[in-house]
N, C-alpha and C positions, 0 to 999 in steps of 0.2 A: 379488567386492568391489562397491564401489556404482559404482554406472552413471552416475546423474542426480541430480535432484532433482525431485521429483515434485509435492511441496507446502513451501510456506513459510509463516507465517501472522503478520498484521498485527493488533493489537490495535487496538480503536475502541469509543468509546460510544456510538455509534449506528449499526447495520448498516444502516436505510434509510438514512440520510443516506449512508455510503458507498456502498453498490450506487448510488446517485444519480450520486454523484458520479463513482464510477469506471467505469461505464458511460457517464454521459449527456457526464461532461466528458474523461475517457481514453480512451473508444470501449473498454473491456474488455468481456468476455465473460462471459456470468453460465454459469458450469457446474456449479452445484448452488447454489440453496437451501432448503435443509431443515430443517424444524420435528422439534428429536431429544427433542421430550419440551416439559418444566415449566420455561421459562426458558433454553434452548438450541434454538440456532439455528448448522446450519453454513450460512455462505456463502463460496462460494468462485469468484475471478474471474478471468479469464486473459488473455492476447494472442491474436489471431485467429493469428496465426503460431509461436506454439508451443501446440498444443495437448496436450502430455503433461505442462504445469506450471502451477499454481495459485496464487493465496494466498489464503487462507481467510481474511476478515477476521469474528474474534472476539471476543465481550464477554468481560472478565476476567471470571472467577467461574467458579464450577462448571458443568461436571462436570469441566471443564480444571484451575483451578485452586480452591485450599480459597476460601474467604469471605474471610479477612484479605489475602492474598496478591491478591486480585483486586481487593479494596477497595483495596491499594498502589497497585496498577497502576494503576487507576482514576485516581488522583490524580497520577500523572505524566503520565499523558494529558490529564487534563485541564489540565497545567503545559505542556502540546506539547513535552516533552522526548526522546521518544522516537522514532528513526528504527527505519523498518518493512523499508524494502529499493529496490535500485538496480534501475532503468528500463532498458534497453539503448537505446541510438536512433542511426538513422544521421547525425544533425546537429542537436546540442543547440541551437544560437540557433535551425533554423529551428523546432525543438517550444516551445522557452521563447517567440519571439515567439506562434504559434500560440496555446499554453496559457495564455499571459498575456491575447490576447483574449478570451478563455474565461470570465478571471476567475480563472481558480488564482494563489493567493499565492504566491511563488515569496521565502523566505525569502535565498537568494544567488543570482545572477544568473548566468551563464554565467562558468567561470575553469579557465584551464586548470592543471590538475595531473598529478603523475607520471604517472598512469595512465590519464589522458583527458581532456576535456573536462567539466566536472559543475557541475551546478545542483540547488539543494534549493527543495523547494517543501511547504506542507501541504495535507491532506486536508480540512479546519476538523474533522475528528472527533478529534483529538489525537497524530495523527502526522505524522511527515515521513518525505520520500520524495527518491531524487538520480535526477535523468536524466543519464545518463553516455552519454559517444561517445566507448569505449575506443580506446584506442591498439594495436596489434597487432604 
């Protein structure tokens, strides 16, 4: 049965501006990017502290998705309606104060809820992202 999760993957319209971003302002981990051809590109970026988990952040379009499908896509990103996935962290104020020096836009602010502590913030490439500091 499954074990893990090994990759998750983030959609965005522009893979430099993320590797930028999630690198220079997340401190993530660039562990692959590669050029797979004529307008595909995997990148895929991680936490220094789990290294068996990814997220691949990708352009909608093929080879992933058909033309129409990824032209949708396209248009909800660029509407920032789309959440890509939760941060794990041991103290959401002290990362939100941190990341907010940084410059990250942090669409909700630190609020605690059933399942932990969580703040959302964007990428400016047309997603959001929650740093949570689970409850256990």
């Amino acid at each position: 049965m499954i074990t893990g999760i090994n990759t998750a993957i983030a959609w965005v319209l522009d893979q430099d501006a993320a590797k930028k971003f999630f690198t220079e302002t997340l401190d993530l981990e660039v562990r692959a990017d590669i050029e797979m051809g004529p307008g595909a590109r995997w990148l895929a970026l991680g936490a220094s502290g789990q290294p068996d988990v990814q997220l691949a952040m990708l352009i909608p379009g093929p080879p992933a998705l058909d033309p129409e499908s990824g032209e949708q896509l396209k248009a909800l990103l660029a509407k920032g309606v789309l959440t890509a996935c939760t941060f794990t962290v041991a103290d959401v104020a002290a990362v939100y104060t941190e990341l907010s020096g940084r410059g990250v836009t942090f669409l909700r602010t630190p609020e605690p809820l059933p399942w932990g502590v969580s703040a959302i913030f964007t990428d400016g490439t047309g997603s959001t992202y929650e740093i949570l500091q689970p409850t256990h």
